[in-house]
C-alpha positions in Angstrom: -30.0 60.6 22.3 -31.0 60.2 18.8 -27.3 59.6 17.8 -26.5 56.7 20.3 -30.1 55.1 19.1 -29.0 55.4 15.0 -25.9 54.2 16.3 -26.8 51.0 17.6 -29.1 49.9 14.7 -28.9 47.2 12.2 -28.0 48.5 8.3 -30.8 47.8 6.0 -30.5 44.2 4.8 -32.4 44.8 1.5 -29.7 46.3 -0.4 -29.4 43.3 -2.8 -26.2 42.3 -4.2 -24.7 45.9 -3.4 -20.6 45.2 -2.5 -19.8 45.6 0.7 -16.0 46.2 -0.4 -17.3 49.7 -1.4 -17.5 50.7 2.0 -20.7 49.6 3.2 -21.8 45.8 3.9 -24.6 44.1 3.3 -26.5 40.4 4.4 -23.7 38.2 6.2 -21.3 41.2 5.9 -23.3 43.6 7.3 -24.2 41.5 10.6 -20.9 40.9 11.2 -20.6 45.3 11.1 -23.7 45.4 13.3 -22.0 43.7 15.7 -18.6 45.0 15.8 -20.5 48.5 15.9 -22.5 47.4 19.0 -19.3 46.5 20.7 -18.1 50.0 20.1 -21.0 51.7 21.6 -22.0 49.0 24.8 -21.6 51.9 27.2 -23.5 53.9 25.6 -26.1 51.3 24.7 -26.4 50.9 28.7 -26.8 54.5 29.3 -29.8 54.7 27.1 -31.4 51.8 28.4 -31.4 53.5 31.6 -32.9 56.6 30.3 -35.3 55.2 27.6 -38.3 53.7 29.9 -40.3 51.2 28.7 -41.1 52.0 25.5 -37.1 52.4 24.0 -36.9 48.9 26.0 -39.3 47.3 24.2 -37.9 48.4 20.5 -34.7 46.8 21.8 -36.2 43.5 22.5 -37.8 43.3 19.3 -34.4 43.7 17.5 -31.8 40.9 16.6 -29.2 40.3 19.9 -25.5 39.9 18.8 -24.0 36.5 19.8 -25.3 33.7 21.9 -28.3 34.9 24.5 -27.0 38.6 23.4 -23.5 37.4 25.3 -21.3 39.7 22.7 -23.3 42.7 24.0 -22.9 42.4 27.4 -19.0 41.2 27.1 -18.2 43.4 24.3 -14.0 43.4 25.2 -14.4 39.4 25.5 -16.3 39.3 22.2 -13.6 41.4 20.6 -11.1 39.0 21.8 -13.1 36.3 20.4 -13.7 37.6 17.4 -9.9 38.7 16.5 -8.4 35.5 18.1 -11.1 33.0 15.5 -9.6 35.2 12.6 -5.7 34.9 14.0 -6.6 30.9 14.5 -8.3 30.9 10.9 -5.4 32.4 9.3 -3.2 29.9 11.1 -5.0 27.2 10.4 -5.2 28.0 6.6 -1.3 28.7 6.2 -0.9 25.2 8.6 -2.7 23.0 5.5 -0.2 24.8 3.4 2.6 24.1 4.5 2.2 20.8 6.3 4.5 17.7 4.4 3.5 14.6 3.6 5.8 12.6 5.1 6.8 12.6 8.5 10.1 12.3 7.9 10.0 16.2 6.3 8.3 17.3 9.4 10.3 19.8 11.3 9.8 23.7 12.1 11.8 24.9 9.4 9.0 23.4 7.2 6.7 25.8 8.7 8.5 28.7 8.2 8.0 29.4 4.7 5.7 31.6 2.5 3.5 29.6 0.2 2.1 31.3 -2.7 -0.7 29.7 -2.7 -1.9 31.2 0.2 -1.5 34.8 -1.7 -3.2 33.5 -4.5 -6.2 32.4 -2.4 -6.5 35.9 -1.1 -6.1 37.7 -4.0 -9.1 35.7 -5.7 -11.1 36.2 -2.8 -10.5 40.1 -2.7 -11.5 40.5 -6.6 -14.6 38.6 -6.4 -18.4 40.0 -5.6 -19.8 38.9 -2.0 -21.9 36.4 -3.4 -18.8 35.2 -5.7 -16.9 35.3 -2.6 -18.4 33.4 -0.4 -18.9 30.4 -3.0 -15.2 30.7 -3.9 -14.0 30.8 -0.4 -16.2 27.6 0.1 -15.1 25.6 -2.4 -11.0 26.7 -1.3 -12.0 25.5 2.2 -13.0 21.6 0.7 -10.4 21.6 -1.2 -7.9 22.6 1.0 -9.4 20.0 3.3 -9.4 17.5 0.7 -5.9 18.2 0.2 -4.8 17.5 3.9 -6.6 14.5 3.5 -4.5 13.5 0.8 -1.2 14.4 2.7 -2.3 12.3 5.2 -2.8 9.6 3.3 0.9 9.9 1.7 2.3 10.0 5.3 0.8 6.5 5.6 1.8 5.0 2.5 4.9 6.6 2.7 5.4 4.7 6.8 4.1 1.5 5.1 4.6 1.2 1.3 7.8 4.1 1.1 5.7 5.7 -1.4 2.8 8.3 -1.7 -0.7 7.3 -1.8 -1.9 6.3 -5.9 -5.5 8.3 -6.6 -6.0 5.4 -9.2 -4.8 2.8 -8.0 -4.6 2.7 -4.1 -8.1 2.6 -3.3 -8.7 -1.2 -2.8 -5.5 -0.5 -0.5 -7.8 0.7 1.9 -9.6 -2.2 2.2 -6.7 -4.3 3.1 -5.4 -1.9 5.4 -8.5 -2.5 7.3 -8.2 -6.3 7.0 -4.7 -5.9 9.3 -5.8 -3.8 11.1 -8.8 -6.5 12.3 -6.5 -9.4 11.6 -4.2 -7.8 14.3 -5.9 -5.6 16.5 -9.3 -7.3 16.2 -12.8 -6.2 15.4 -12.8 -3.5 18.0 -9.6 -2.3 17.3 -10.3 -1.9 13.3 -13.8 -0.7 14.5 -12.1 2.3 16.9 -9.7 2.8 14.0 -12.0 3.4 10.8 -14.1 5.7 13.2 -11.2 7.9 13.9 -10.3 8.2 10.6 -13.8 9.2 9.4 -14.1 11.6 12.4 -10.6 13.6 11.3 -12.0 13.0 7.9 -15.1 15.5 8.5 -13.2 17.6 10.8 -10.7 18.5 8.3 -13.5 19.2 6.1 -15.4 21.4 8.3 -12.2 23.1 10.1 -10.7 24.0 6.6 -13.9 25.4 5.0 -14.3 27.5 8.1 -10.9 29.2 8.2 -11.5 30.3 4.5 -15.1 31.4 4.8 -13.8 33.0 8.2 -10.9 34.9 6.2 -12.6 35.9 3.9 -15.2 37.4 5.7 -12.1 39.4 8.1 -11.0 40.6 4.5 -14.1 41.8 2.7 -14.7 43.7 5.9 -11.8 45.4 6.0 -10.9 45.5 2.1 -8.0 48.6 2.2 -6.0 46.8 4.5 -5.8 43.2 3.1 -5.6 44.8 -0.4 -2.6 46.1 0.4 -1.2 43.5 3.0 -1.5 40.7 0.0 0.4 43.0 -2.5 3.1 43.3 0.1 3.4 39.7 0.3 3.4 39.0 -3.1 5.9 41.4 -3.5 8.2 39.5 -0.9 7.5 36.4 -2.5 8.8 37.4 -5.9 11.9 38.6 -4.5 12.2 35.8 -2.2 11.8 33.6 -4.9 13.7 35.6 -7.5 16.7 35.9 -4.9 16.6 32.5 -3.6 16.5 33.6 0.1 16.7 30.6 2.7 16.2 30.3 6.3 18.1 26.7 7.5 18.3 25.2 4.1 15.1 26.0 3.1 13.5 28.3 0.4 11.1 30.6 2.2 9.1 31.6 -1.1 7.6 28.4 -1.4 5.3 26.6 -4.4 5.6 23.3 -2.9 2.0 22.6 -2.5 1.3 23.9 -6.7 4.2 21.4 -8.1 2.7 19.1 -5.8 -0.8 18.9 -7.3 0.9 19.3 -10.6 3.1 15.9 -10.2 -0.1 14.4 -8.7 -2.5 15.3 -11.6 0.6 13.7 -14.2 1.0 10.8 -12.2 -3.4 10.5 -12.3 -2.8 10.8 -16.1 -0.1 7.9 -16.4 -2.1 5.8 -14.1 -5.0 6.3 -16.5 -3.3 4.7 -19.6 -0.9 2.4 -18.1 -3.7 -0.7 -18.7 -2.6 -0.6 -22.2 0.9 -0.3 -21.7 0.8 -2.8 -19.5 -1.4 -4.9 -22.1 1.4 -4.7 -24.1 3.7 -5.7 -22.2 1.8 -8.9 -21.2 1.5 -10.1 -25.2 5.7 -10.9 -25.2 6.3 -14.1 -23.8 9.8 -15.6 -25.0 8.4 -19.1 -24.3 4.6 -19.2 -25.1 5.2 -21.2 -28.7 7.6 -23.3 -26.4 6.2 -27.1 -26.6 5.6 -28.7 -23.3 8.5 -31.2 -23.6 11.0 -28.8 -24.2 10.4 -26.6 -21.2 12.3 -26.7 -17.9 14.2 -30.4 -18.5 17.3 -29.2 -16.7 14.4 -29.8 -14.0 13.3 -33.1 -15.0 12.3 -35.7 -11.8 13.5 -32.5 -9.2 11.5 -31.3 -6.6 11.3 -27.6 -7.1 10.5 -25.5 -4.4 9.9 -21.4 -5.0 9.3 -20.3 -1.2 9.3 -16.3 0.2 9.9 -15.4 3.1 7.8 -12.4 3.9 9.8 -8.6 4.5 13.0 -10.6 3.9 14.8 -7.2 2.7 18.5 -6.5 2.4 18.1 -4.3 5.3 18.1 -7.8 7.2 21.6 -8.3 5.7 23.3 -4.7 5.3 22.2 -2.9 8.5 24.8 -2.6 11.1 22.1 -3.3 14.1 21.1 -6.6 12.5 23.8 -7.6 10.5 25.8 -9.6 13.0 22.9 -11.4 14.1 21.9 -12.2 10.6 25.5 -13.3 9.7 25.8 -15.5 12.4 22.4 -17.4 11.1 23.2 -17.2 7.9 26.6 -18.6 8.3 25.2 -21.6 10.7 22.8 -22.2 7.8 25.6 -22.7 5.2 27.1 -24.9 7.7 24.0 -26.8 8.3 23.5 -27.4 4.3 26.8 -28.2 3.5 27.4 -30.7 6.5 23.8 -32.2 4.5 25.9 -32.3 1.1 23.7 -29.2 -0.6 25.5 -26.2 -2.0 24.1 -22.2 -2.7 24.4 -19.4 -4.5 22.8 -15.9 -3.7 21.8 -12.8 -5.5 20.0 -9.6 -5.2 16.3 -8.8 -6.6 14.7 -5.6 -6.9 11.1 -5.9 -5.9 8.2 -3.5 -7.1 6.9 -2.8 -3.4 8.5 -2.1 -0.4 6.8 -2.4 3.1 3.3 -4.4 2.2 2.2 -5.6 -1.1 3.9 -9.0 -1.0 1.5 -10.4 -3.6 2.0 -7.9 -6.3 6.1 -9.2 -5.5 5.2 -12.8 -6.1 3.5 -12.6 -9.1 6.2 -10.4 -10.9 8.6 -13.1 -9.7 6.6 -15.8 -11.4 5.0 -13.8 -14.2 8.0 -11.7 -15.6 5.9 -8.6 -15.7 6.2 -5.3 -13.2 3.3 -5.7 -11.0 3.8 -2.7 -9.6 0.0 -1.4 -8.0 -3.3 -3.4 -8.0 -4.6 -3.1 -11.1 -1.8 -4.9 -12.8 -2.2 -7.5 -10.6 -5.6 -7.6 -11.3 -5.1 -7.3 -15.0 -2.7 -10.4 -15.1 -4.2 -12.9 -12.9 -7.2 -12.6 -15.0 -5.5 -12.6 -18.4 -3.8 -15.8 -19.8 -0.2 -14.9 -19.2 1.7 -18.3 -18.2 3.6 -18.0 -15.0 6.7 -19.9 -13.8 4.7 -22.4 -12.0 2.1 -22.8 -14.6 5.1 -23.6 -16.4 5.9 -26.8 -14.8 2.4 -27.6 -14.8 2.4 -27.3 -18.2 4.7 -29.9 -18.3 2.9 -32.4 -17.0 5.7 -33.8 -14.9 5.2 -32.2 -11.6 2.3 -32.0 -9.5 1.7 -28.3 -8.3 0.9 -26.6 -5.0 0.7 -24.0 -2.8 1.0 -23.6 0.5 0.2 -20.4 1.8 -0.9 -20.1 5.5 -1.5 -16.1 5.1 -4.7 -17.1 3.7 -7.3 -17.3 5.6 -10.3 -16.6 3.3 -11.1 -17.9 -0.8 -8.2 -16.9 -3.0 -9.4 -17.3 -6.5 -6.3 -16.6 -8.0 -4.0 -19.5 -7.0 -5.8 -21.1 -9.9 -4.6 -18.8 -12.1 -0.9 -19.5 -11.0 -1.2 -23.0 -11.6 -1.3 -24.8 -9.1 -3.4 -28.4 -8.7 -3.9 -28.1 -4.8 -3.7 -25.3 -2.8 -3.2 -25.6 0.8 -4.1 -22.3 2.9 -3.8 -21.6 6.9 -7.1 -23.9 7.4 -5.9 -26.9 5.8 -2.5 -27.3 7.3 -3.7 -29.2 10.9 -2.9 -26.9 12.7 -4.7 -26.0 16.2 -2.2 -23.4 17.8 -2.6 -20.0 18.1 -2.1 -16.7 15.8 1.2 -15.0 16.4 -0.1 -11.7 15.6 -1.3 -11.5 12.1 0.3 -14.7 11.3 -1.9 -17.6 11.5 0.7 -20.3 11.5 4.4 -20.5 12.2 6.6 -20.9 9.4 8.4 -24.1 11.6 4.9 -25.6 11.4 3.9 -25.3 7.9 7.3 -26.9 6.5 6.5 -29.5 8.3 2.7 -29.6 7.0 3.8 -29.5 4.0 6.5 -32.5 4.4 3.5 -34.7 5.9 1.3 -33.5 3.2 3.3 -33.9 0.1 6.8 -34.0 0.1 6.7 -37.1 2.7 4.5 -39.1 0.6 5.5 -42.2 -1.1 5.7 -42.7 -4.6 4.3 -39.8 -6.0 5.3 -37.2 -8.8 7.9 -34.8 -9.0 6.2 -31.6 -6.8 6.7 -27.9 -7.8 5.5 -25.9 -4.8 5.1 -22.0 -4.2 5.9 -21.9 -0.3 5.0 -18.2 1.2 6.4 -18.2 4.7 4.2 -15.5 7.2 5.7 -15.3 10.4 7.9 -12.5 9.2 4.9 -10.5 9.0 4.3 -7.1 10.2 3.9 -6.4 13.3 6.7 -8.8 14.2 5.4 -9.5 17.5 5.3 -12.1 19.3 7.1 -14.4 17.3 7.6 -18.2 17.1 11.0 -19.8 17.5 12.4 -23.5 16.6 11.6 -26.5 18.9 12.2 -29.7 17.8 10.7 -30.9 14.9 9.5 -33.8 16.4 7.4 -31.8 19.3 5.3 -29.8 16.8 2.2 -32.0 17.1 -0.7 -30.2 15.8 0.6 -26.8 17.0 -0.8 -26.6 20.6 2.8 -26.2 21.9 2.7 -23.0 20.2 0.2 -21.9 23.2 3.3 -21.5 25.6 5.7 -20.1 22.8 2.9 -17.2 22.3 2.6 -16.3 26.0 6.1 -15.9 26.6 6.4 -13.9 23.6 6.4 -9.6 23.1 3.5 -7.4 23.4 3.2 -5.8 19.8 1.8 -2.5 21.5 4.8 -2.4 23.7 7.0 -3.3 20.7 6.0 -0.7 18.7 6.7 2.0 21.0 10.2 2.1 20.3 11.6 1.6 16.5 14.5 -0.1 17.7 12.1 -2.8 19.5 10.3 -2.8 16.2 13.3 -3.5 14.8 15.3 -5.9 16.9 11.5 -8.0 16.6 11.8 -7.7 12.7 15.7 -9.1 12.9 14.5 -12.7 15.3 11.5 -12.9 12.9 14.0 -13.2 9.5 15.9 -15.6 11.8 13.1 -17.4 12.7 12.0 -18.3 8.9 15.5 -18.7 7.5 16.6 -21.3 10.3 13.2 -23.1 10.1 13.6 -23.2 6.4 17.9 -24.2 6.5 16.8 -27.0 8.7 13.7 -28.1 7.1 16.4 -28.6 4.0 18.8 -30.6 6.1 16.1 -32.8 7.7 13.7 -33.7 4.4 16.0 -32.4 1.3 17.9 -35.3 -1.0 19.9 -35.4 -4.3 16.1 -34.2 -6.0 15.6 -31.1 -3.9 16.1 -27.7 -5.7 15.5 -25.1 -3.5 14.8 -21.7 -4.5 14.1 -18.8 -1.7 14.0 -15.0 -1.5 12.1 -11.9 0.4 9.1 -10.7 -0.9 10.2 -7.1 -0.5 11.8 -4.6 2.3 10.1 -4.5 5.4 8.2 -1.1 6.4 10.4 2.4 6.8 10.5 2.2 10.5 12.7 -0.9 10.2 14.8 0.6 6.8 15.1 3.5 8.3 14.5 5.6 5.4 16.8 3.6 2.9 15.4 3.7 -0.8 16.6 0.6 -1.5 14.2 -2.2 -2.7 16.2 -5.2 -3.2 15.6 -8.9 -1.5 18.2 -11.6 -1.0 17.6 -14.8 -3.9 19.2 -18.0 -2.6 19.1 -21.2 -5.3 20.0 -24.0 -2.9 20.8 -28.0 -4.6 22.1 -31.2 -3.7 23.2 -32.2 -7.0 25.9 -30.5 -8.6 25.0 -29.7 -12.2 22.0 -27.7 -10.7 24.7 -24.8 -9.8 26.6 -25.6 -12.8 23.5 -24.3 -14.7 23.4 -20.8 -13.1 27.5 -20.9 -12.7 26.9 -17.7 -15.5 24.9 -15.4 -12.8 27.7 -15.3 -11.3 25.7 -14.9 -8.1 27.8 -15.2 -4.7 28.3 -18.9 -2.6 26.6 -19.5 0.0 23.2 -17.8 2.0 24.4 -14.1 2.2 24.8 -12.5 -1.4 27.8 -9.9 -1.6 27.5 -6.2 -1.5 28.5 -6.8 -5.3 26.2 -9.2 -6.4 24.3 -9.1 -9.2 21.4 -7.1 -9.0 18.2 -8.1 -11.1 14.9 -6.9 -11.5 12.4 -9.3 -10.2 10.7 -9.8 -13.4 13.9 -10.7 -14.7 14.0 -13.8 -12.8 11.8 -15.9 -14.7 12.9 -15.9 -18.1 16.8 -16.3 -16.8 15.6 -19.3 -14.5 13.3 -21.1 -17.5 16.7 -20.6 -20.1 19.1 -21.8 -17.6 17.0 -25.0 -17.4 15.8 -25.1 -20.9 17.6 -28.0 -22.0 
């Protein structure tokens, strides 16, 4: 009797600090013992509860009951089960964070079936550590390790959006725009539903991770011999692994993965740190600052200049084989539209610092000369005193500068900086239709706004305008198409085009959808821009478009290239004659072959061709 009643009773909890790794255990160590021992002896535990009488009852129900309500006591085989499938899950769960990529397009099962190092290193720290060390340790691992899924998840984003991973100094204000679309498309109770998810996962990571490690390390501690010598065997197998080079499908199954990943993370944190002052420097060289105002851009002198994106125009548009024929046949009746008008072309290729989103930090290298390549260079450069292309010209003062930008729906403080003397956004263009997604007006429409608001007018100045077409925009759905120019009113036939148009939920279902939307949308803005030329343009008109940047992965299809079609479009003859030395190709569609520029190259090229 007396050994089933010692048997069954809690260690003494007052040992201190005393390592449990020696073979005893102590505080949360020692409950955990308690209990597995109380699983071990349930039978007997019921035997002498029959025999005791009241008194041996009553010392029972004064002592702690293992598990919920005492369940783990009377289900001991369940509570074994439980108890040795939370470890298995634990251990799953830990190596899962491991070796989870950061971009989709890396995830397959041969990507879980690796060894990380990491995860050996983990244990081995927690084995050599003191129980209070230990449990601190294994903590701080579990945040960290959520943290670092966090991270991962962020990359697979940015990588579906921007083809790049997240920036931890730079892609913070990101966020904040991200949420913008998301309202912008989706509405308020679609970005509302959205940020909660993401905050949910966000604590859930948190919590899960910090678990599995406490949880581990818990399993190990308890049952030191084994897991000392289980983590020596693996590090063992990793080092020959590793030393030997063994793979399993093309991929190295001694892994470090998740170690050179922090490693190139920390190094790009410390370029991102300085690159304010390298970017400083780069700002002070400006080939035409000393330039005086009469000497700059009279090539140019009583032309209407016209600088106009068109958003997620990428060479995808042009070089895919699923859009190309499409895109051939409109850019081949656009040369035929422009030439039957009298105006000629020529057509390049750009290399743009974003890819997928961004499309401001694209413009202002175009007009500034500088890489904008994240957020704080464009923040550093609109509020510095760099001149831009178009502050250029209205440095001049020979041309009267504008902006028409319908993707701007709130105050944008730094058109000023570009230089322009009237900025029209989407409320100022009269126009009562609806939203086509995230695009607020159709591009057909604001041409025409802008041909009633400026261009039409009657003896007025010389205009330089910075056109940014949006109805290329992600998500691509629905989307406008041409009507006659003479039917747009003040956009309320747009109401029909709209409710005939795709379902951007349905569309984005299916990437070819996605992309076959994508392809009508670049259609859409180049044919509303081609005719706007042949309807308004004259012997004055110097035309200048390109795209903004590549549109998002699931229309490139994982291509790395960041280039953009550049189209200088003219009337009058010794325009081309200017640029005959870019040897650029004729007509709307630049060849395969065709010079390839950055697009901070673009300004000082364009400002010496028309110099003099």
């Amino acid at each position: 009797m007396s050994l089933f009643t010692r048997s069954r009773q809690l260690p003494d909890t007052t040992g201190g600090d005393a390592d449990a790794d020696g073979g005893g255990a102590t505080g949360d160590d020692g409950a955990e013992e308690a209990v597995e021992e109380a699983e071990a002896t349930g039978a007997a535990e019921k035997a002498v509860s029959s025999e005791a009488g009241d008194g041996t009852a009553t010392a029972r129900n004064d002592s702690p009951r293992p598990g919920w309500f005492g369940w783990r006591r009377r289900y001991p085989r369940t509570a074994r089960g439980v108890s040795v499938g939370t470890s298995v899950l634990a251990g799953l769960l830990v190596l899962l964070v491991l070796l989870f990529p950061n971009r989709l397009d890396h995830m397959n099962l041969r990507s879980f079936f690796r060894l990380p190092v990491e995860a050996i290193v983990i244990a081995a720290v927690l084995l050599v550590l003191p129980p209070k060390a230990r449990r601190i340790a294994a903590v701080f691992f579990g945040v960290f390790l959520g943290l670092f899924t966090v991270l991962k998840f962020l990359d697979m984003g940015f990588y579906q959006t921007l083809a790049r991973p997240f920036d931890l100094v730079f892609d913070w204000i990101m966020l904040g725009n991200a949420t913008d679309w998301l309202r912008e498309s989706f509405g308020r109770t679609g970005e509302v539903l959205a940020v909660t998810g993401v905050i949910v996962l966000f604590l859930a990571l948190l919590a899960l991770s910090t678990w599995a490690v406490v949880r581990l390390a818990d399993v190990m501690s308890r049952h030191r011999p084994r897991a000392v010598g289980t983590t020596l065997v693996l590090g063992t197998v990793w080092v020959t692994c590793f030393t030997v080079g063994v793979q399993f499908g093309g991929v190295s199954f001694a892994t470090k993965g998740n170690t050179e990943f922090l490693a190139n993370r920390v190094q790009h944190v410390r370029n991102g740190l300085g690159d304010a002052k390298v970017f400083e420097k780069q700002s002070a060289v400006d080939a035409f600052a000393a330039t005086p105002p009469d000497q700059l851009l009279t090539g140019l002198r009583g032309k209407d200049v016209l600088f106009t994106f068109i958003e997620s125009y990428g060479r995808v548009a042009i070089d895919d084989p699923a859009m190309a024929p499409e895109m051939d046949a409109t850019l081949k009746k656009g040369d035929a539209t422009l030439k039957a008008a009298g105006f000629a072309s020529r057509s390049g290729w750009l290399r743009s610092p974003v890819t997928g989103a961004g499309s401001w930090m694209a413009h202002s290298t175009f007009l500034s000369g500088l890489w904008v390549k994240n957020q704080q260079r464009y923040l550093n450069l609109t509020s510095s005193d760099r001149a831009t292309l178009t502050s250029y010209f209205q440095k001049t003062g020979d041309w009267r500068t504008v902006g028409i930008v319908p993707g701007v729906r709130k105050s944008w403080p730094e058109g000023k900086y570009f230089g322009l003397d009237h900025i029209y956004d989407s409320t100022h263009l009269g126009y009562k239709g609806p939203y086509f997604s995230w695009t607020p007006v159709p591009d057909q429409f604001s041409l025409e706004a802008f041909q009633k608001l400026e261009h039409g007018k009657k003896n007025r100045d010389p205009i330089m305008a910075e056109i940014i077409l949006a109805s290329s925009h992600n998500p691509w759905s629905p989307i406008a198409h041409t009507i006659d120019w003479d039917d747009l009113g003040d956009g309320s036939v747009f109401e029909q085009i709209k409710k005939e148009g795709t379902n951007p939920t349905e569309v984005w279902k299916s990437q070819e959808r996605v992309r076959t939307e994508y392809r009508k949308a670049i259609q859409y803005s180049v044919d509303s821009l081609t005719q706007w030329m042949q309807r308004y343009g004259d012997e004055n008109t110097v035309l200048v478009f390109l795209g903004d940047h590549q549109p998002v992965p699931t229309v490139t299809k994982g291509s790395t290239s960041t280039d953009v079609p550049v189209t200088i479009v003219a009337k009058d003859p010794k325009i081309l004659d200017r640029v005959d030395d870019w040897n650029w190709t004729d007509g709307l569609k630049p060849a395969d072959d065709a010079p390839e520029w950055g697009m901070d190259k673009f300004r000082d090229r364009f400002m010496t061709a028309f110099a003099k």
